[in-house]
Structure formats: C-alpha cells, structure tokens
GUVO-185921 format. One record per residue (C-alpha): residue number from 1; x, y, z. Coordinates in steps of 0.05 Angstrom, whole numbers. Layout:
<pts>
+-----+--------+--------+--------+
!   i !      u !      v !      w !
+-----+--------+--------+--------+
! NUM !      X !      Y !      Z !
...
+-----+--------+--------+--------+
</pts>
This chain:
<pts>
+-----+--------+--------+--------+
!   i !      u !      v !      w !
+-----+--------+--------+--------+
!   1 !   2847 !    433 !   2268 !
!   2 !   2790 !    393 !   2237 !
!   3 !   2806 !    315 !   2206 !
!   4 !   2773 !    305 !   2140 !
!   5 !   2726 !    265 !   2168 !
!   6 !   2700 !    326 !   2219 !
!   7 !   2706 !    370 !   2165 !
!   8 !   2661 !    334 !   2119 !
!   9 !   2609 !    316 !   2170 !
!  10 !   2611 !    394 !   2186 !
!  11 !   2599 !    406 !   2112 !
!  12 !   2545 !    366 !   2111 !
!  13 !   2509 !    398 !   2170 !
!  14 !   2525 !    465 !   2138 !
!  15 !   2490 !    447 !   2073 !
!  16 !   2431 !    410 !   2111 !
!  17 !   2423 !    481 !   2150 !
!  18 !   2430 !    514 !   2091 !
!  19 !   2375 !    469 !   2052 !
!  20 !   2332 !    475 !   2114 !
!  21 !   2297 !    545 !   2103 !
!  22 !   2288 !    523 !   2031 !
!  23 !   2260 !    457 !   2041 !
!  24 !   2216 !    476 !   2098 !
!  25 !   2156 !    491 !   2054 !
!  26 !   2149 !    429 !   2020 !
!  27 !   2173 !    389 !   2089 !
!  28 !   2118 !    413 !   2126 !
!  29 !   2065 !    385 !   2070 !
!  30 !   2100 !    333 !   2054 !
!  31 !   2113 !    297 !   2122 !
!  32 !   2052 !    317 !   2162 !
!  33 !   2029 !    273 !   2207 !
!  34 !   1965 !    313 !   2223 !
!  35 !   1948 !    300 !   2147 !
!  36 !   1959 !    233 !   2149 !
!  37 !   1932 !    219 !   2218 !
!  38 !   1888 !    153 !   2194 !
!  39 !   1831 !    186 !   2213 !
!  40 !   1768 !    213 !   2157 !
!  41 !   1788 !    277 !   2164 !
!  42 !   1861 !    304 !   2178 !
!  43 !   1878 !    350 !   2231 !
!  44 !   1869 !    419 !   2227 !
!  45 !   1923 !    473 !   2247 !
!  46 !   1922 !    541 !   2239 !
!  47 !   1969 !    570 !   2186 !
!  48 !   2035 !    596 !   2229 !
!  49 !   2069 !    616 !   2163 !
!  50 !   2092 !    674 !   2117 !
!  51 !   2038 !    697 !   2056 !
!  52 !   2097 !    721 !   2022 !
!  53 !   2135 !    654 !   2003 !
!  54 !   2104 !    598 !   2051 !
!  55 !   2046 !    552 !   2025 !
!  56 !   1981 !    541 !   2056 !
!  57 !   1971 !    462 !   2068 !
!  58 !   1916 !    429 !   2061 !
!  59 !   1894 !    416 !   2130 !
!  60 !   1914 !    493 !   2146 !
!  61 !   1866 !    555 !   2152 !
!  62 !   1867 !    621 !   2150 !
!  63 !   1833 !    675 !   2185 !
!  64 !   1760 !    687 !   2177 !
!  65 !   1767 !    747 !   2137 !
!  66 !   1832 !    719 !   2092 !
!  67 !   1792 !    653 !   2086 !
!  68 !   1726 !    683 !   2053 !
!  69 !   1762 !    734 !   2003 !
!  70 !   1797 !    662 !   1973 !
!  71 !   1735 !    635 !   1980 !
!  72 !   1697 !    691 !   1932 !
!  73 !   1762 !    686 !   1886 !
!  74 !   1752 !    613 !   1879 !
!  75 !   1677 !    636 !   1851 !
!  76 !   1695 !    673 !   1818 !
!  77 !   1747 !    636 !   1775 !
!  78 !   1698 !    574 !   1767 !
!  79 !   1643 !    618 !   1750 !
!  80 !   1648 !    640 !   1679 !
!  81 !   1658 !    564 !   1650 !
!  82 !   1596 !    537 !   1711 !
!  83 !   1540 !    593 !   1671 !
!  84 !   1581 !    582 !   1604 !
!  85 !   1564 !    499 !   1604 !
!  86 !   1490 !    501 !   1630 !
!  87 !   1484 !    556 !   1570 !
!  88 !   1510 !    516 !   1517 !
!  89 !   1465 !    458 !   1535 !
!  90 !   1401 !    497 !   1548 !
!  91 !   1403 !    479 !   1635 !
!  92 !   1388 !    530 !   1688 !
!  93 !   1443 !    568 !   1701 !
!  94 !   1429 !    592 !   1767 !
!  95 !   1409 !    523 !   1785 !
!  96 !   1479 !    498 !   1753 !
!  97 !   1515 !    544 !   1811 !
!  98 !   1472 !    518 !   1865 !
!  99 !   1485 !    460 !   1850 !
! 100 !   1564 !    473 !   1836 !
! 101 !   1560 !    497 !   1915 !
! 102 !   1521 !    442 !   1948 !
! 103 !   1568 !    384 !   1916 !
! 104 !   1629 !    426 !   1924 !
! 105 !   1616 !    417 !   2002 !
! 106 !   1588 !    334 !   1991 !
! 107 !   1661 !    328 !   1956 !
! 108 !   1700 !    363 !   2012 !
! 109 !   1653 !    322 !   2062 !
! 110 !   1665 !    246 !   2031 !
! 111 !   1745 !    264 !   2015 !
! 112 !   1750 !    282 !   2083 !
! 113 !   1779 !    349 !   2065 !
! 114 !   1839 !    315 !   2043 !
! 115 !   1833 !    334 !   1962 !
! 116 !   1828 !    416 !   1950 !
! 117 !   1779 !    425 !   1894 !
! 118 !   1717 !    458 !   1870 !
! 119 !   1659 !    417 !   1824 !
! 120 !   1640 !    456 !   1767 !
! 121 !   1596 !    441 !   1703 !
! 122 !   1626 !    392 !   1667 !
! 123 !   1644 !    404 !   1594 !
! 124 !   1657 !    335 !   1566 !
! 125 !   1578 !    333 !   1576 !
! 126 !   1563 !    391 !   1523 !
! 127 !   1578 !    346 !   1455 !
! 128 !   1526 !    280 !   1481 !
! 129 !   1474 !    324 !   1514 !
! 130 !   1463 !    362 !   1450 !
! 131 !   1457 !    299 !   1413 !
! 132 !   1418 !    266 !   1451 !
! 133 !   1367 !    331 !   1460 !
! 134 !   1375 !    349 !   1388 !
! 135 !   1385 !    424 !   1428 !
! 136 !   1382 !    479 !   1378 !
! 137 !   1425 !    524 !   1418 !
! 138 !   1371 !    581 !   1443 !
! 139 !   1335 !    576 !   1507 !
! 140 !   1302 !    525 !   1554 !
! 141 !   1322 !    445 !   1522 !
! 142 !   1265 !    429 !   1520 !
! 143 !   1287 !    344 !   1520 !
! 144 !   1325 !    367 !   1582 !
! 145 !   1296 !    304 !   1631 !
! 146 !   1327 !    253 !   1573 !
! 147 !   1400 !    278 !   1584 !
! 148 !   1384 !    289 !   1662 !
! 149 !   1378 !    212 !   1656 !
! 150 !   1432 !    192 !   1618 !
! 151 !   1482 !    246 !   1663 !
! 152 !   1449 !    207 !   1722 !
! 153 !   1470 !    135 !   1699 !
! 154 !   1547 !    175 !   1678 !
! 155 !   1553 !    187 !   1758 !
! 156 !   1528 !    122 !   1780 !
! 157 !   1584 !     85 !   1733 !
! 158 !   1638 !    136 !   1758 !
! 159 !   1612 !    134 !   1832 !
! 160 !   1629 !     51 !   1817 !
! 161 !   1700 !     72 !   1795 !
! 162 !   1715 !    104 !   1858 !
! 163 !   1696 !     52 !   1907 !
! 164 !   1733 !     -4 !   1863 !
! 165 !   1787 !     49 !   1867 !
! 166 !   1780 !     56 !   1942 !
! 167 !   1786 !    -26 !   1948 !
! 168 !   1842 !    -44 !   1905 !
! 169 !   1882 !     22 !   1902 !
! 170 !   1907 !     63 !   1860 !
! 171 !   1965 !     22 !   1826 !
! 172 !   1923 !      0 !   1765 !
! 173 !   1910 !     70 !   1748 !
! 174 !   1981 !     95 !   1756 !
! 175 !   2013 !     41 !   1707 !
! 176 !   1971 !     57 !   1655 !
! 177 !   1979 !    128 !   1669 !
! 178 !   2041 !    140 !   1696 !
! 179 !   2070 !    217 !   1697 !
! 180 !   2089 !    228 !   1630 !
! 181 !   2017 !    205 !   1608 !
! 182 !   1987 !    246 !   1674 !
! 183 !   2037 !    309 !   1658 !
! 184 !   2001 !    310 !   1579 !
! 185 !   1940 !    305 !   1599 !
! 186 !   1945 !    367 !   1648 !
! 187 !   1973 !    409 !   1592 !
! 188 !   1920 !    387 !   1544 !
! 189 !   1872 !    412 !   1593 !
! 190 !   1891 !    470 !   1594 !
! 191 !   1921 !    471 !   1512 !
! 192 !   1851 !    449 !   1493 !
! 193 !   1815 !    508 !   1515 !
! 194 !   1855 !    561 !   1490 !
! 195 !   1825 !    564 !   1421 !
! 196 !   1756 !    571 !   1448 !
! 197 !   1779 !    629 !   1493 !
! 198 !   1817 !    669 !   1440 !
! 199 !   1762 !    668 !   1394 !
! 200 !   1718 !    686 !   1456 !
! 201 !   1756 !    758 !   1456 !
! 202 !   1768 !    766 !   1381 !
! 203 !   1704 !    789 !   1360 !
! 204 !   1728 !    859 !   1363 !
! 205 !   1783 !    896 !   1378 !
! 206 !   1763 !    935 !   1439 !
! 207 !   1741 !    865 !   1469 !
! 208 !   1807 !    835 !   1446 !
! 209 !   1845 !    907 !   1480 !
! 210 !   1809 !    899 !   1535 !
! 211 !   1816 !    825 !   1549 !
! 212 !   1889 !    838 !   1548 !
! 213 !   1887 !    896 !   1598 !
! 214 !   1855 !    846 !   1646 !
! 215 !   1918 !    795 !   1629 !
! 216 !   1966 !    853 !   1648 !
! 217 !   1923 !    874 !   1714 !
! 218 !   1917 !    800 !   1740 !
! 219 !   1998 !    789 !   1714 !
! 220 !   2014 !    857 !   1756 !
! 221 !   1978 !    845 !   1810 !
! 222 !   2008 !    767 !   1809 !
! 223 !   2086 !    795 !   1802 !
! 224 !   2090 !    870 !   1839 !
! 225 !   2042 !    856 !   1900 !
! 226 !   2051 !    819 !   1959 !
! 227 !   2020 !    777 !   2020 !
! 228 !   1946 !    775 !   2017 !
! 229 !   1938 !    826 !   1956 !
! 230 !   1979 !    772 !   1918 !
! 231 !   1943 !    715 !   1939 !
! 232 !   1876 !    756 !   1904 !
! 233 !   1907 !    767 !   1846 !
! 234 !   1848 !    736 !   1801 !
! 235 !   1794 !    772 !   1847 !
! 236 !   1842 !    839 !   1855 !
! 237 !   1854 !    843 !   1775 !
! 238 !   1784 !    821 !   1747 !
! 239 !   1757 !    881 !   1798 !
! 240 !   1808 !    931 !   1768 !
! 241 !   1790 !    909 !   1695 !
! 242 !   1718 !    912 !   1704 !
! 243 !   1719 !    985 !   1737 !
! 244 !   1763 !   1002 !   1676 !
! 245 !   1724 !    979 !   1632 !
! 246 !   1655 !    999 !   1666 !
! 247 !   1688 !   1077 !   1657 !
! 248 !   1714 !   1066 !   1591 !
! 249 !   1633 !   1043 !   1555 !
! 250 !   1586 !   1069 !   1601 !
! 251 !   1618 !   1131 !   1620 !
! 252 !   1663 !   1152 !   1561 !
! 253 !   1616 !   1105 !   1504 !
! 254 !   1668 !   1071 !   1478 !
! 255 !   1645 !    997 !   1463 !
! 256 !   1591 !    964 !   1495 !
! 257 !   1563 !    983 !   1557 !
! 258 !   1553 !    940 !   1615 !
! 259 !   1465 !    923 !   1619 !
! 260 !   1450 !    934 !   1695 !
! 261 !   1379 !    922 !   1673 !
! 262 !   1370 !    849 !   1699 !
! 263 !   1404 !    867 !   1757 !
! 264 !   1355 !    921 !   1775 !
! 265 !   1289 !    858 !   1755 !
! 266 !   1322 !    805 !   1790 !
! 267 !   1292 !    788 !   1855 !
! 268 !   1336 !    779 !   1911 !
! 269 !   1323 !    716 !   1943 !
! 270 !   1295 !    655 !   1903 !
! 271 !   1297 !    571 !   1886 !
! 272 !   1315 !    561 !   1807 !
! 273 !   1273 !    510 !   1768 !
! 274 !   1279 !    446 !   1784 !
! 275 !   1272 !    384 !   1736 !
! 276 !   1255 !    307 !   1733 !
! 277 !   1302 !    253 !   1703 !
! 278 !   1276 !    206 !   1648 !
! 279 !   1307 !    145 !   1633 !
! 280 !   1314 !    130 !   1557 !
! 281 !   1369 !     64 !   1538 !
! 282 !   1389 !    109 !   1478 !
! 283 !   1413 !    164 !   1522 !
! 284 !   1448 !    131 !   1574 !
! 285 !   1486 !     87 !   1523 !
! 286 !   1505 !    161 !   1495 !
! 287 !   1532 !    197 !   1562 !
! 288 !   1540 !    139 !   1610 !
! 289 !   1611 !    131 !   1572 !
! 290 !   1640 !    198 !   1593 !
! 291 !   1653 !    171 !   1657 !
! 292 !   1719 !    149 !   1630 !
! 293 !   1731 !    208 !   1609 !
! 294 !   1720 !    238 !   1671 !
! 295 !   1762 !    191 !   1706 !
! 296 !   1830 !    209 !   1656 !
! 297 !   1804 !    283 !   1671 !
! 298 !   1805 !    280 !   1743 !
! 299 !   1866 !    236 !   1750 !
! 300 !   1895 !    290 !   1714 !
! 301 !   1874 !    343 !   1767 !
! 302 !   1895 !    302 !   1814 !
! 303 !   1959 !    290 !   1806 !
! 304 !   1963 !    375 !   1790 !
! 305 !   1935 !    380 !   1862 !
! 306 !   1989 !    317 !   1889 !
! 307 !   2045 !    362 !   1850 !
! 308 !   2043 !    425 !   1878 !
! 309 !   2025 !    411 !   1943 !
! 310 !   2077 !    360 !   1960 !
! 311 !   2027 !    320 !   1992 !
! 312 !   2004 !    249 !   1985 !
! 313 !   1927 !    253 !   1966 !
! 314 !   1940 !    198 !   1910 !
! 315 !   1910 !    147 !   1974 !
! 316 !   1850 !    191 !   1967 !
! 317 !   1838 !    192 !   1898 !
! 318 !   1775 !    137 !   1908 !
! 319 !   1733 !    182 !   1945 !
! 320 !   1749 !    235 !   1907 !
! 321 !   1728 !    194 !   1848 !
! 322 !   1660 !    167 !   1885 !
! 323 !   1655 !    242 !   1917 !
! 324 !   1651 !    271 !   1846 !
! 325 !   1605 !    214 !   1820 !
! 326 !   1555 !    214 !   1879 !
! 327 !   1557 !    299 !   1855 !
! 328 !   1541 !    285 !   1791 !
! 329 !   1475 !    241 !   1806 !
! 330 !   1464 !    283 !   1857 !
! 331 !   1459 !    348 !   1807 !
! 332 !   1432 !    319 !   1753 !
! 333 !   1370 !    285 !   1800 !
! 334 !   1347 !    359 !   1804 !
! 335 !   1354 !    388 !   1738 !
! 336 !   1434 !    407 !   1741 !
! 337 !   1492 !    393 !   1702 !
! 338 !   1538 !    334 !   1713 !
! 339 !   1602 !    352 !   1748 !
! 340 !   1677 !    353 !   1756 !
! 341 !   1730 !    382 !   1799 !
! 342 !   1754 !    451 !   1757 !
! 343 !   1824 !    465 !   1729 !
! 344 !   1806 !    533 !   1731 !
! 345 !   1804 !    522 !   1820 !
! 346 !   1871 !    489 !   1811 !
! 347 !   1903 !    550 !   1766 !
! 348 !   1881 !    598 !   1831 !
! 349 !   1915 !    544 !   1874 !
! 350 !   1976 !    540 !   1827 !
! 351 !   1991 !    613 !   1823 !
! 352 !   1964 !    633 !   1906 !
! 353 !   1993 !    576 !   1940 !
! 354 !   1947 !    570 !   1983 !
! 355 !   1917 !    498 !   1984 !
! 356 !   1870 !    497 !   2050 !
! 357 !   1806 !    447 !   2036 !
! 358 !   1766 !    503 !   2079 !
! 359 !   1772 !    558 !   2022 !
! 360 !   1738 !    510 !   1980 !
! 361 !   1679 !    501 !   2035 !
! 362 !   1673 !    574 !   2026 !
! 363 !   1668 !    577 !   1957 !
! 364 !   1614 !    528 !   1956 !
! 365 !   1576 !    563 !   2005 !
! 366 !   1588 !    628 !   1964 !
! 367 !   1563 !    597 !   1900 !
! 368 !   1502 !    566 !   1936 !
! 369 !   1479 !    645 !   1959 !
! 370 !   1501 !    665 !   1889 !
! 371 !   1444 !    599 !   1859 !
! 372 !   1388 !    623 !   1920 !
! 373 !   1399 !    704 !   1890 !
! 374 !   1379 !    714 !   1815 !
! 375 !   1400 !    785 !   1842 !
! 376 !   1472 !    766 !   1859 !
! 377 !   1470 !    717 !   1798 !
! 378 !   1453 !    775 !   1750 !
! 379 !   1509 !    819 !   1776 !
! 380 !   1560 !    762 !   1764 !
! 381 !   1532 !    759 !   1703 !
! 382 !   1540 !    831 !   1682 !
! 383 !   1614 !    809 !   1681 !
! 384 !   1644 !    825 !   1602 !
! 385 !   1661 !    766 !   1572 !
! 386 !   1720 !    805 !   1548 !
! 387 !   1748 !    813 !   1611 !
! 388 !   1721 !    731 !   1634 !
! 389 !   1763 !    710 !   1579 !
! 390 !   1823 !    754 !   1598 !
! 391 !   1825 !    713 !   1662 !
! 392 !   1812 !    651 !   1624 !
! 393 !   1882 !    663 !   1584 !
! 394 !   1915 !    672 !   1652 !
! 395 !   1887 !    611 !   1683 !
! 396 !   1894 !    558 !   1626 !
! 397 !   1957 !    577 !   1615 !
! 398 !   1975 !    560 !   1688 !
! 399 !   1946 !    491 !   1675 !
! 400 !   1988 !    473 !   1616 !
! 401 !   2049 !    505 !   1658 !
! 402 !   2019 !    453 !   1717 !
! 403 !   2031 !    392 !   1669 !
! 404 !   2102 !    412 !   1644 !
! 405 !   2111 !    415 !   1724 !
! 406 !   2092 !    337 !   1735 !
! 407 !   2145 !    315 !   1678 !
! 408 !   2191 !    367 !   1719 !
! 409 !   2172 !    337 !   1792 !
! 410 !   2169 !    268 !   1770 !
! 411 !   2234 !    276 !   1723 !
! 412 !   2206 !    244 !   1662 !
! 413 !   2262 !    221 !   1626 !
! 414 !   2263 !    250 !   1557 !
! 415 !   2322 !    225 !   1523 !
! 416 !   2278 !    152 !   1518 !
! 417 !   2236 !    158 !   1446 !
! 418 !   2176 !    124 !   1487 !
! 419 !   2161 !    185 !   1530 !
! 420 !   2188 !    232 !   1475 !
! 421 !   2132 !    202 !   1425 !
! 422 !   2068 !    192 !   1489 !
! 423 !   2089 !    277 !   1504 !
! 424 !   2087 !    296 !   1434 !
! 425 !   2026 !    268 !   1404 !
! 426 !   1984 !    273 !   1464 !
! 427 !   1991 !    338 !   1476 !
! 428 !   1983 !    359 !   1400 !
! 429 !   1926 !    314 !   1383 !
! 430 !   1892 !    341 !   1452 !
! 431 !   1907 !    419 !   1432 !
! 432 !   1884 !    407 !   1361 !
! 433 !   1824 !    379 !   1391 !
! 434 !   1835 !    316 !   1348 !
! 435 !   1765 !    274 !   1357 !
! 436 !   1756 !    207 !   1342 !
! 437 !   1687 !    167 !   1348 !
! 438 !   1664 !     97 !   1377 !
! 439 !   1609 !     82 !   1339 !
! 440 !   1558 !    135 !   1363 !
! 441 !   1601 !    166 !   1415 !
! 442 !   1644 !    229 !   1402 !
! 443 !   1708 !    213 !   1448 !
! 444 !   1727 !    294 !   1442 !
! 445 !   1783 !    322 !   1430 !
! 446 !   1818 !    309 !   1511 !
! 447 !   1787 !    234 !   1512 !
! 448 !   1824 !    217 !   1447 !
! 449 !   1879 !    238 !   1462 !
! 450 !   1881 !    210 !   1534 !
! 451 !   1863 !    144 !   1507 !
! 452 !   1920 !    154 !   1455 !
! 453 !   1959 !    168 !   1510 !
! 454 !   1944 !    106 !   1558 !
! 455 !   1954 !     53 !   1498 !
! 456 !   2015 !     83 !   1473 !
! 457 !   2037 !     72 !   1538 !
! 458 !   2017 !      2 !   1547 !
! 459 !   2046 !    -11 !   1486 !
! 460 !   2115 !     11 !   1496 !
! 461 !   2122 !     -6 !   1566 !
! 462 !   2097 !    -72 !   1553 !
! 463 !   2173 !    -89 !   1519 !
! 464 !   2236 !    -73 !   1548 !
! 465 !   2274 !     -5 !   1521 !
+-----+--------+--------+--------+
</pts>
C-alpha cells in the first residue's frame, strides 16, 4: 500500500514517462549542447532518428543520397520567385541563380551553420529598381549599373545592422517586435503573395485546372506518403504534375505545350554576363532604405526558423543579418540581384521537418551548377508556370500557417485589445498590400504594414493595460 505522498510522486514519474516520447523531438533541439557548444560552428552528429515523426536538427545530417534530393527540393522551391525577380527588373537570370548559390554557402559560412536558410532574389528590390532605371519591362535594363549601385550601398547599411546587432544583442529588436508583431509579419509574408500567385494561374482555365492538380499531388504526396517520399513532397509532386501535364499538351494537344527548343540551343557549360556598379546619390537615397525592410523581413524568417525548430538561433540573428548583407554587396558587385533568406526555403522546412544547415549547402551548390549550365537553366525553365504557381499556393500558405504558429508557440494573449488591434491591421493592411510613401520612397505593401506594426506597438506598450 502506497501513502499519498508515494502515490503522487509515482504519478508524476508516470506522466513524465509518458511526456517523454512526446517531448523528445523538441528536447533534443532544444537543449543541445553540441548546438550551443560556444564554438563558430556547432557540432555535427549524424541524424539517429525516425523520418516518419522525428525532426532533423540543425547541426544533424543525413545520408549522402537523402541529403542531395533535399538539397535539389530546396532549388527547386526557391527557384521560380530567384528567375521571376531578375525578370521583372531586367537582371540576368542565370546570373541571379549563381549568385543565389554562391551567397547561400557565404551565409551558411559567416552564421556558422547555425541559421537554416537559402538567399534568394529579393523582391522588396523590384518597386525602387524600376524607378530608379525607368525599366520598361522587356529585356536587358539597360540603366542596370545605377540600381547595381544603389543595391550595393542597401547591403552595406544592412551588413552595419548586423554587426551593431552582433554587439549589443538582440533585445532592442525584440521589444519593438515582440511575437505578436513577429507572428503578423510571417503571415503577411506569406498573405501578401497570394494575390500575385492566383492571378499567375487564372489566365485560363486549363492553367488554373492544372495548377490545382499540382496542389492535390504535392497535398497527397505531403498526407498519404511516408519517410523520405514525404520529406520530397514539393520535389515528388511538382515531378508528377509536370509529367501530367507534359502528356496532357504535348502528347494529347490540350493547352500549351512545353518549348524544349532552348533546351536543345543552350550550351552546357557557361559564365552569365557580368556587370559594373555605378554610383549615382539619387539611387542610393532610393534603395539604400530597403534595408529596413529587409531587416523586419528577415526577423520575420527568423523567428519562423527559431519556431519550429525549438532551437535558440535568436543569438545568431547578427550574423545572419551581416551574412545576408555582405550577400547582397557581394551579388550586386557582379551584376546580381540583392538578396534575402526565402520563405519559400522555410515552407519546405515547415512542412519536411527536416532543418539540417548542410541541405542548404547543397542547394547552393545545386543552384551554382544550375547559374554555370544555360542547359540545366533552360530545362528548369521549361517548368509551366501553371504548375510553379501550384506549388506557390502550397508554400505561402504554409508561411501564413508559420505565423499563426509564433502567436501559438509564444501564446500571444488575445483577450488584451493591444495585440487584438497590432494582429488585425497588420496582417490586413500587409495582405491588401496597403502602400504608403516617404517622400520618394514606396514603403510596399509588407514595409507598411511592418512599420504599422512596430509603432502600434510602441505605442501601446509604452502605457500600462
């Protein structure tokens, strides 16, 4: 016979056993000391757990062979919005990829593979460059060097954030953006897009049919598969699509075909284009600015990353700021785009679990042989943009899922009006792409309402409630 006393310290043992097997995913990112060894880089271990429910930590790898298929998925999902941006802005985009690669590997390099993510072509670039070029939209921009200098000057300024960051912490940037500010601006990131991606896939209806089968194959692939076939599910379900699809136009003539035609010209090794910056005041004053943006952008993907993979890479977040601004002169001294890590990476990481800094090595390298092969580069690019923005839907929606997930996480308390009110107009003045400007400079619809979102904070939290 058991006193109460026994009996309750057996019931607690009982539910800490129980809790164990559920908990032990999260423990084993959470308190790691081989993450947070002290050292530049963490300590890497080879992943000992299940595919089917355990996560892949950071400072974890796969096999060879596992490791390179997340790798190509990881390309993959960053590569439709990488060609899309150069495009827009009349850059190279082969030369946008390389360049993608090479600073995808500085980043992982200065973070000291503590902080999964991929650099991408920046969009908050798009609306300035334009301006500044007076780019008509078609072709080579021809004022290209102008914006290469004012992009330039944007990564110096942000580079300067990060080490600032890196000496007095991150505090500052947490109380004016604490998680119900950081939990908005996830879901705006991913809100914001949407509009642009449904009318992507709603020129027709076989685009629009066929973007949705794509949503169904990744979704299927995501639910009714398991281990590694899961973990692919972007890769796995953009293949399936696109041999649909490729059967469906060029074999049966419904729609439009795929063009194999540049494939076929495309040579199969070769360097893209590269360009000289020119420094103009009147540009710079222009882009230089969306450094801040960049900064609210990235803080956001940050604490996404932070979220889901119970570990503490807030202490990093200074190199990862002067990682991605040292990328960003980097790129654009050459002739590419400025950069930023890419939600799209963290919607793969969201949905696969698997979190290892080494996939993203791999993808880097991969998109470095894609930017050295207008060959490989033209087959990407043969890609629908039906089926591109099929994934798209899949993957922005898991960002705006990722923000609801902070407030979750961080239990954002929702019965006090001040978060109710922050939520609620950031996130509607971010997905309505609401755009204010500051005297020449278009803010966008993601850096108004972040700002909006900061000062409403400061505001309230600056009185007792």
């Amino acid at each position: 016979m058991t006193t109460p006393k026994e009996h309750n310290s057996q019931r607690s043992d009982a539910l800490k056993a129980k809790s164990f097997d559920t908990d032990a995913a999260a423990m084993s990112l959470t308190d790691n000391p081989d993450f947070d060894n002290g050292r530049w880089f963490p300590t890497w271990r080879s992943y000992q757990g299940n595919l089917d429910r355990d996560p892949v930590g950071i400072n974890e790898y796969l096999p060879p062979t596992k490791s390179l298929l997340l790798g190509v998925q990881h390309t993959f999902a960053m590569f439709g919005a990488t060609v899309l941006a150069p495009l827009l802005m009349g850059f190279d985009p082969n030369l946008a990829i390389l360049m993608s690669g090479i600073c995808t590997v500085m980043f992982f390099v200065i973070t000291g593979g503590r902080m999964p993510s991929y650099l991408g072509s920046s969009f908050a670039f798009i609306g300035p460059v334009i301006a500044v070029t007076a780019y008509v939209g078609v072709g080579f921009n021809s004022n290209l060097d102008v914006a290469l200098g004012g992009i330039m000057a944007c990564g110096i300024i942000y580079a300067l954030v990060g080490l600032l960051v890196m000496k007095t912490g991150t505090g500052w940037i947490e109380r004016l953006m604490p998680p119900v500010v950081t939990g908005a601006i996830v879901m705006i990131i991913g809100l914001n897009l949407a509009p642009v991606t449904i009318q992507g896939i709603s020129a027709n209806q076989f685009d629009a049919w066929m973007a949705t089968l794509t949503v169904l194959l990744i979704s299927s692939v995501a639910v009714f598969t398991r281990g590694m076939l899961r973990r692919l599910l972007l890769l796995a379900g953009l293949v399936l699509s696109y041999i649909i699809y490729y059967i469906t136009t060029n074999v049966l003539g419904f729609g439009t075909p795929i063009d194999f035609s540049s494939v076929s010209a495309a040579s199969w090794f070769g360097l893209p284009s590269l360009h000289t910056p020119r420094f103009e005041l009147s540009a710079i004053v222009l882009i230089a600015p969306i450094a801040f943006i960049l900064v609210a952008e990235n803080l956001g993907h940050f604490k996404a990353v932070e979220g889901m993979t119970k570990a503490r890479v807030t202490p990093y977040m200074g190199r990862a700021f002067f990682a991605d601004g040292l990328a960003t002169t980097f790129s654009a001294g050459f002739g590419g785009t400025g950069v930023t890590t890419y939600a799209e990476n963290i919607g793969v990481m969201a949905v696969t679990k698997v979190y290892s800094t080494t996939i993203f090595v791999i993808a880097g390298l991969v998109a470095i042989m894609l930017g050295l092969s207008p060959k490989f580069g033209a087959i990407i690019q043969t890609i629908p943009p039906a089926l591109l923005g099929g994934a798209s839907i899949v993957v922005f929606g898991l960002i705006a899922i990722a923000g609801a997930k902070i407030w979750i996480d961080s239990h954002v308390d929702f019965t006090k009006n001040s978060n109710l009110i922050i939520a609620a107009v950031t996130v509607i003045m971010g997905t309505g792409n609401f755009s204010l400007h500051l005297g020449g400079f278009d803010l966008g619809g993601i850096g108004t309402a972040t700002l909006t979102a900061i000062v409403l904070n400061a505001l309230f939290n600056s009185q007792k409630h």
